[in-house]
MARBA-428504 format. One record per residue: residue number from 1; y negated, z, x negated of N, C-alpha, C in turn. Coordinates in steps of 0.001 Angstrom, whole numbers, plus 500000, padded with zeros to 6 digits. Example, Ala and Ser with C-alpha at 12.3 -4.5 7.8 and 13.67 -1.06 7.14 Angstrom:
BEGIN
i; nv; nw; nu; cav; caw; cau; cv; cw; cu
1; 505690; 507800; 486810; 504500; 507800; 487700; 503300; 507800; 486800 .
2; 502250; 507080; 487150; 501060; 507140; 486330; 499970; 507870; 487100 .
END
This chain:
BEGIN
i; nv; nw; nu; cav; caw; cau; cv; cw; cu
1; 139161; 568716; 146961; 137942; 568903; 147734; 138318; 569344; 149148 .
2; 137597; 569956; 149650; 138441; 570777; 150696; 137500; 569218; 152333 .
3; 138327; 569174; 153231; 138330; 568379; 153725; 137063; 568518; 154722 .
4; 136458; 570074; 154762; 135165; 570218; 155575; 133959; 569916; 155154 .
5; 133543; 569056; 153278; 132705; 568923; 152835; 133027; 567528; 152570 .
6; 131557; 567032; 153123; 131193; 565298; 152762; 130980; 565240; 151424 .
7; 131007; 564719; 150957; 130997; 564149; 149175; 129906; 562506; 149574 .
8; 128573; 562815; 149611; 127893; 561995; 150153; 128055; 560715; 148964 .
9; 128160; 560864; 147334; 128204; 560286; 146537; 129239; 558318; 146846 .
10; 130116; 559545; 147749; 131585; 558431; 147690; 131272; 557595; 149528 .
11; 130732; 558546; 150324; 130430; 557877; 151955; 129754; 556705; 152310 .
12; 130679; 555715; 152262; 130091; 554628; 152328; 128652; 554348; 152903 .
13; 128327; 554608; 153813; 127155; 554596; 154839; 126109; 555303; 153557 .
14; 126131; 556173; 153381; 125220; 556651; 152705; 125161; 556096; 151435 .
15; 125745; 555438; 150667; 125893; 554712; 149385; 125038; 553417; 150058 .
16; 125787; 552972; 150724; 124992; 551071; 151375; 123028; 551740; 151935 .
17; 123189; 552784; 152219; 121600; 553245; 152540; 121067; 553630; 151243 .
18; 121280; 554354; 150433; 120811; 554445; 149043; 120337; 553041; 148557 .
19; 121344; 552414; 148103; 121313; 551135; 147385; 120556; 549864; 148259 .
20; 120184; 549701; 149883; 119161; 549185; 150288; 117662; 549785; 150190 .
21; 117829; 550547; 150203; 116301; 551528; 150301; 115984; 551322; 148827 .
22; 117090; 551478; 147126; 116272; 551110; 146757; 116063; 549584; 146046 .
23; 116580; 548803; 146296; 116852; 547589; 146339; 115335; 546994; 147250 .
24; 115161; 547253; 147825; 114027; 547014; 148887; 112658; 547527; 148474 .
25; 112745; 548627; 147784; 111654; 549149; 147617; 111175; 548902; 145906 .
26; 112177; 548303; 145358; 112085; 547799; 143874; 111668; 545829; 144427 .
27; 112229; 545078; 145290; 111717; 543953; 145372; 110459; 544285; 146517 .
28; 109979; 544882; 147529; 108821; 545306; 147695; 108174; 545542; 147049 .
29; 107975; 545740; 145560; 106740; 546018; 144700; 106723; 544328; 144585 .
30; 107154; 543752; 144336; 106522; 542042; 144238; 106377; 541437; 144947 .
31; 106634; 541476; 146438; 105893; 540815; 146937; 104349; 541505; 147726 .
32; 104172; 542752; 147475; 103355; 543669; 147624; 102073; 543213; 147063 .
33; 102516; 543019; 145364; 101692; 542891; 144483; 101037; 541101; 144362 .
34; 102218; 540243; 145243; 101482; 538962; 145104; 101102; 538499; 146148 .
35; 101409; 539353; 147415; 100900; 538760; 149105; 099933; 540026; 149809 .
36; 100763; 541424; 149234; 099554; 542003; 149922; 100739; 542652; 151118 .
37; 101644; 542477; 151302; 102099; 542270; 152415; 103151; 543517; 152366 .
38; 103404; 544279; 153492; 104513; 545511; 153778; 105800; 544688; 153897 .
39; 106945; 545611; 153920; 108020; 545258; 154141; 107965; 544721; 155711 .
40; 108054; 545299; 156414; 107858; 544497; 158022; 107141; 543584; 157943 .
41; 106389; 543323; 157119; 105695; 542044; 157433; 106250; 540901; 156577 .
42; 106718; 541193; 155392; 107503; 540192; 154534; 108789; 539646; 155826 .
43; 109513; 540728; 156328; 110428; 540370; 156787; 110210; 539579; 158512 .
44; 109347; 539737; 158858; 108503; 539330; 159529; 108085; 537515; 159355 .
45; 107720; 537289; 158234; 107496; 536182; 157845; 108382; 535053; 157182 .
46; 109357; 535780; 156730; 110779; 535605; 156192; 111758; 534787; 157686 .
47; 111792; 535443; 158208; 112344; 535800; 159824; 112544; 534369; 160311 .
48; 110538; 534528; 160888; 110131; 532998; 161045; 110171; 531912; 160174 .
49; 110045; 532303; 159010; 109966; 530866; 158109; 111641; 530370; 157659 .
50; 112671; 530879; 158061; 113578; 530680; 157967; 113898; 529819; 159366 .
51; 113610; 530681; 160611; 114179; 530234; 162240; 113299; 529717; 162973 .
52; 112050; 529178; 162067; 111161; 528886; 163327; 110367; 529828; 164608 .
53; 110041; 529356; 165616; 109428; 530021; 166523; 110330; 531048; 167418 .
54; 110018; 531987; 167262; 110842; 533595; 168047; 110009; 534609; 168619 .
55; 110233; 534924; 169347; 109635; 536243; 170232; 110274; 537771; 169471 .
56; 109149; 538576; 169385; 109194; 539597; 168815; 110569; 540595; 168691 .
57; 110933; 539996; 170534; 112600; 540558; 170712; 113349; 540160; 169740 .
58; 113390; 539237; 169533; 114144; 538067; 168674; 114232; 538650; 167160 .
59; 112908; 538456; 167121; 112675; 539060; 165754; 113029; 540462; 165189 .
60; 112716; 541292; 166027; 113617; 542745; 166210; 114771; 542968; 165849 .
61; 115549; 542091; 166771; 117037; 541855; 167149; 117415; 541796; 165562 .
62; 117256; 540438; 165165; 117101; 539668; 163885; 117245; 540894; 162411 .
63; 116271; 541250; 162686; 115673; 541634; 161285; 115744; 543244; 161174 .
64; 116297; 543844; 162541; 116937; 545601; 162401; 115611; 546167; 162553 .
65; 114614; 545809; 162868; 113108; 546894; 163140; 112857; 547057; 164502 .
66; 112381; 548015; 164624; 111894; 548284; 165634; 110826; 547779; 166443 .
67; 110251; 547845; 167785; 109307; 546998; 168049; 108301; 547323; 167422 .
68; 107643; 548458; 167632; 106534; 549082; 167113; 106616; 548278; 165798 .
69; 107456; 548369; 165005; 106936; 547628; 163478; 106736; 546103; 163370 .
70; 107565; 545367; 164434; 107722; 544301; 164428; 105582; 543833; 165330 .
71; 105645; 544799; 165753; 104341; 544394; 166557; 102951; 544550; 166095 .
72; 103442; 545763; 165159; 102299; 546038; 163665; 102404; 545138; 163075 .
73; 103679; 544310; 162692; 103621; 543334; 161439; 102795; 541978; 162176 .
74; 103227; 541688; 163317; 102466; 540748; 163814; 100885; 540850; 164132 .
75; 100663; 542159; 164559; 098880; 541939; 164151; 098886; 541639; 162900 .
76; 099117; 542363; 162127; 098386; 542386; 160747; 098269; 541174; 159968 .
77; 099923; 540474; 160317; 099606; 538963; 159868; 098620; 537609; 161007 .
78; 098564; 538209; 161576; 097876; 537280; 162951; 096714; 537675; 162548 .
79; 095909; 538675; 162229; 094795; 538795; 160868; 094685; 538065; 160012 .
80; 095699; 537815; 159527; 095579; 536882; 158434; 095414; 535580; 158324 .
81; 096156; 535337; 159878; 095865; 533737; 160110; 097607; 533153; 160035 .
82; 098301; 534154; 159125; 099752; 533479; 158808; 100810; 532997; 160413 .
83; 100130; 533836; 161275; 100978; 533989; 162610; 100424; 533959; 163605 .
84; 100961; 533115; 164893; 100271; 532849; 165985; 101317; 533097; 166878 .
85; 100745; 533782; 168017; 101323; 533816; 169463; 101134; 532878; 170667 .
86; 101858; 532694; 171293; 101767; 531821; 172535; 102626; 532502; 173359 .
87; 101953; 532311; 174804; 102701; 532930; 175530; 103097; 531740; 176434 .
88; 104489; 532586; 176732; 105404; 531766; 177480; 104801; 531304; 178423 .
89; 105204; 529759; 179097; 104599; 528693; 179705; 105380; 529877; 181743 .
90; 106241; 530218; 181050; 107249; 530693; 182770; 107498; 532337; 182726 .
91; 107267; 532894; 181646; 107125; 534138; 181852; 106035; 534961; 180992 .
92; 104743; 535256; 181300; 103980; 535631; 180650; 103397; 536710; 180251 .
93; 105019; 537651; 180334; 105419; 539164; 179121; 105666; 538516; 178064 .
94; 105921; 537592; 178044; 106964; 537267; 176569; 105798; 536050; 175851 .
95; 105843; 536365; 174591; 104988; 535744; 173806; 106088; 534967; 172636 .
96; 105744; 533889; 172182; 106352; 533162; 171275; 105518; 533492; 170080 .
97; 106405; 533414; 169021; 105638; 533857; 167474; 106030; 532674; 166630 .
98; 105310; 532121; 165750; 105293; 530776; 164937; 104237; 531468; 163558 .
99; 104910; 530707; 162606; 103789; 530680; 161752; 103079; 529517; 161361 .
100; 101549; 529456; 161357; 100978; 528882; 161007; 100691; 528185; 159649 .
101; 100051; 527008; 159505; 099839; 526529; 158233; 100141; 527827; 156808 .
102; 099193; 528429; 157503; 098858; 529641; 156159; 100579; 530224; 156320 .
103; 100637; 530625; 157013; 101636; 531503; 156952; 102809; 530526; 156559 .
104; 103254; 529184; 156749; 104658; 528428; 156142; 103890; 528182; 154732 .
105; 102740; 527878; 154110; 102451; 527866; 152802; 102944; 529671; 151947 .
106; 102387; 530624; 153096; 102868; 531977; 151999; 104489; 531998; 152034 .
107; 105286; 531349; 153223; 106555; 531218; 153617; 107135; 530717; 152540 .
108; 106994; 529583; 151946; 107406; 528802; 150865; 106607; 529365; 149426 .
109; 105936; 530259; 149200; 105528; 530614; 148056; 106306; 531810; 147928 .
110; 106870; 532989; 148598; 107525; 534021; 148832; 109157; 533611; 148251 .
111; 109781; 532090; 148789; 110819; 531763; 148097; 111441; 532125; 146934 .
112; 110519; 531849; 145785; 111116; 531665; 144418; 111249; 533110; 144392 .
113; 109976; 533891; 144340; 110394; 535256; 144091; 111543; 535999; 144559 .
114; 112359; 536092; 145825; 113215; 536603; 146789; 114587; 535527; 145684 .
115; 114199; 534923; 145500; 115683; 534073; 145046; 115751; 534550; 143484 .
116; 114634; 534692; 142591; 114588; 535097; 141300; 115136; 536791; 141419 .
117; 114466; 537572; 142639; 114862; 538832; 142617; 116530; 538875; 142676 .
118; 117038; 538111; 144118; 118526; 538139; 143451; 119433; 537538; 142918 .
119; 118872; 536505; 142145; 119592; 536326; 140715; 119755; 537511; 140113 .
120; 118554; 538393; 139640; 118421; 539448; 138662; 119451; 540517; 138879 .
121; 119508; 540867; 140325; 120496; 541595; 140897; 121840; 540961; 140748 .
122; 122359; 540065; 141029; 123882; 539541; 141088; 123994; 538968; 139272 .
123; 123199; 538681; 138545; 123613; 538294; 137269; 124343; 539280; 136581 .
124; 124172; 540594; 136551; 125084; 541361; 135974; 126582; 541795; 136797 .
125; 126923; 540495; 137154; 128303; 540658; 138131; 128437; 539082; 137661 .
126; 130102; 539481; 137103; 131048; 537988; 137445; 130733; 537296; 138166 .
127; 131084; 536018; 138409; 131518; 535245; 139672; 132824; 535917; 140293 .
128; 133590; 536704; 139901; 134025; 536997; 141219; 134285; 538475; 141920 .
129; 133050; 539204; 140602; 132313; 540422; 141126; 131394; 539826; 142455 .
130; 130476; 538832; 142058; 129547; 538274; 143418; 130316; 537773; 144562 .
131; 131109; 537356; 144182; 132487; 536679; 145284; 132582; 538038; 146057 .
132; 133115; 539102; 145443; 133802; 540000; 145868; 132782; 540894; 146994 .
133; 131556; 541285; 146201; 130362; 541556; 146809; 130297; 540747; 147999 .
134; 129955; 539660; 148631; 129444; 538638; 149107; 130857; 539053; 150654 .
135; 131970; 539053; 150249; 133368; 539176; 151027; 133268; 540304; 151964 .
136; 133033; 541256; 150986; 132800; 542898; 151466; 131807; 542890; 152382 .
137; 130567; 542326; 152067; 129493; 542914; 152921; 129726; 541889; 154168 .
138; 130433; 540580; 154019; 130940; 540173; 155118; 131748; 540738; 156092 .
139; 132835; 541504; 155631; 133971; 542339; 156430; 133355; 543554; 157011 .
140; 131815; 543858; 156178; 131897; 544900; 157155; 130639; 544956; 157766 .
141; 130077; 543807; 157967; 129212; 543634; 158930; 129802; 542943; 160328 .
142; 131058; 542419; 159926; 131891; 542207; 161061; 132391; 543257; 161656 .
143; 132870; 544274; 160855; 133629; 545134; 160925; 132336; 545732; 162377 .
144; 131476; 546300; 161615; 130167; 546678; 162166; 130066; 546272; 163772 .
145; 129675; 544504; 163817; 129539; 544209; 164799; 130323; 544555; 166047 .
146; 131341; 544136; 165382; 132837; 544068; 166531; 132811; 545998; 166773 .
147; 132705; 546493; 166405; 132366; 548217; 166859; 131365; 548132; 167909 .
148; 130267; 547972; 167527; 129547; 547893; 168285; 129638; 547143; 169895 .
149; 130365; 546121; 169632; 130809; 545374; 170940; 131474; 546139; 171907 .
150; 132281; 546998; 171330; 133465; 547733; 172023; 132769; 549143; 172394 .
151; 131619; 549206; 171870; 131003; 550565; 172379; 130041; 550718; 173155 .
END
C-alpha cells in the first residue's frame, strides 16, 4: 500500500468512531423507545444519576458534549420534571443540576436496560477477550489524556 493512502478500515480513530456511533445508535433505539429520551439527554441523566448534583460545565466536561447539547438536554428534561436547577448560592452564572424524584426513578429504571445492552455486547467475547477489551480502552484513554495534557 503505498504510504500516501489512509486505509481508513485499519485507522484506529476511525474504527473506535465507527463502532461508537454504531453501538450508540443501536442502544439508543431502547432507550428511545422506553423513555422518549435523545442521546444527550440519556447521557445527561445517566451523568447525574451516577454523580449526583453537577453544573452543566461538569456535565460537558464529563460526558464529551457540547454545551449547546448539554443545555438542550437540560430543558427538555426540566420539562419533564426529571431535572432541576439551582443556582449557585456565591456565583449566580453557574447553576447546579440534580435530578429530581422523577428523574432518579427514570435514573434507576434506565439501569437494567444499559447493563442488559452490554452484556449482549461483551457475551460474544471470552473472559479474556473482555479483559483484553476493558485493558485497551484503558491504555488508550490514558494514552489520550496524558496527550492532551502535554498539548
Amino acid at each position: 500500500m503505498a504510504d500516501d493512502i489512509l486505509a481508513l478500515e485499519s485507522f484506529l480513530p476511525y474504527r473506535l468512531n465507527r463502532l461508537a456511533d454504531a453501538m450508540s445508535r443501536e442502544f439508543s433505539a431502547i432507550y428511545r423507545q422506553k423513555l422518549g429520551i435523545t442521546r444527550p439527554e440519556w447521557r445527561l441523566l445517566a451523568t447525574l444519576g451516577q454523580y449526583g448534583t453537577m453544573t452543566a460545565t461538569q456535565v460537558g466536561r464529563h460526558s464529551a458534549m457540547h454545551k449547546t447539547r448539554v443545555s438542550r438536554a437540560v430543558t427538555a428534561l426540566e420539562k419533564r420534571r426529571w431535572v432541576a436547577r439551582e443556582t449557585d448560592g456565591t456565583d449566580r452564572r453557574v447553576e447546579h443540576l440534580r435530578l429530581t424524584k422523577a428523574g432518579e426513578d427514570t435514573y434507576r429504571a434506565m439501569v437494567p436496560p444499559a447493563r442488559d445492552y452490554e452484556a449482549r455486547m461483551m457475551a460474544g467475547l471470552t473472559p479474556a477477550e473482555q479483559a483484553a477489551v476493558a485493558a485497551g480502552l484503558g491504555a488508550l484513554e490514558a494514552a489520550v489524556i496524558s496527550h492532551n495534557r502535554h498539548t
